[in-house]
Structures are given as structure tokens and as C-alpha cells.
N, C-alpha and C positions, 0 to 999 in steps of 0.2 A: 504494500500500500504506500509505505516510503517512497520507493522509487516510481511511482506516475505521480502521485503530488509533484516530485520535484521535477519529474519528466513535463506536465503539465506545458504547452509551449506559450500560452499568452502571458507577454511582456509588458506587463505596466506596475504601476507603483503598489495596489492594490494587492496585485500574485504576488508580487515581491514582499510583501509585508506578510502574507498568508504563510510564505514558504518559512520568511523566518519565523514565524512562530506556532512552525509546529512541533515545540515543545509542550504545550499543552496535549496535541494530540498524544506525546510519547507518556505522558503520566498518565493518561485514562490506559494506557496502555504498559501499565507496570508491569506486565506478566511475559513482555518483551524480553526478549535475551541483551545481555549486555554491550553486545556488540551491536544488536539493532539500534541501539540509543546511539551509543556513540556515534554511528555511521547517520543517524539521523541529526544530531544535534551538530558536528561538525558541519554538514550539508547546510541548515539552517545558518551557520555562522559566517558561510560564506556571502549570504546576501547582507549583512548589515554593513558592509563599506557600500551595496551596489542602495539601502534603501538611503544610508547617510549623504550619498550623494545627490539622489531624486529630493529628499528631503529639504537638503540646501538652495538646490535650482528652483523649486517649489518656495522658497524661501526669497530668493532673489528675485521671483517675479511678481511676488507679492509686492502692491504701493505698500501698506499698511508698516509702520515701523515693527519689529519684531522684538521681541522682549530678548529685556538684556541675558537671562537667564540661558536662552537660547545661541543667540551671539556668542557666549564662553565657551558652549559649551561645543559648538561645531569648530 
């Protein structure tokens, strides 16, 4: 089931946020072998540079000033 999630081929910010968090899916799924996790939670890990970066451009085209908390922390 890991791997079509992350096979899944639609590209936008949304998949992207879905793929990194399915760590929720892997905890309903504690009966999981250990190495399911890990090969799931790695996979996951790889889209947070790809959602940090939508996140910022998304950020950028916003008029709206963006809070400072946010500014630090990208």
C-alpha cells in the first residue's frame, strides 16, 4: 500500500503534503514490520525539502506580509 501512495503520479503541493504524512497512516498500522516503517517514513522524508520549497514560493506570491515566525523559520 506504501508503495502506490508514493507511486501515486499527481504533482502538486497537496500529494506532496499527503505523501509526507503518511506517518499517521504507519501508526494505524502498528502491526507493520519494522522495516515497513522505516522504508515508509524515510520515503515520507524525502518530500519535506520538495513541500519547504512549494511552501516558500507559495509564500512569495502571497501580497499579504507573512508573519515573522514564519520568515525564521524558512
Amino acid at each position: 500500500m506504501l508503495n502506490k501512495i508514493f507511486e501515486f503520479p499527481k504533482e502538486n503541493f497537496e500529494t506532496h503534503a499527503r505523501k509526507f504524512m503518511v506517518g499517521r497512516l504507519l501508526q494505524a498500522g502498528w502491526h507493520s514490520t519494522a522495516d515497513t516503517k522505516y522504508q515508509g517514513i524515510q520515503k515520507a522524508m524525502a518530500y519535506a525539502t520538495i513541500l519547504r520549497s512549494e511552501f516558500s514560493k507559495k509564500l512569495d506570491e502571497n501580497e499579504k506580509p507573512v508573519p515573522r515566525i514564519i520568515q525564521t523559520s524558512l
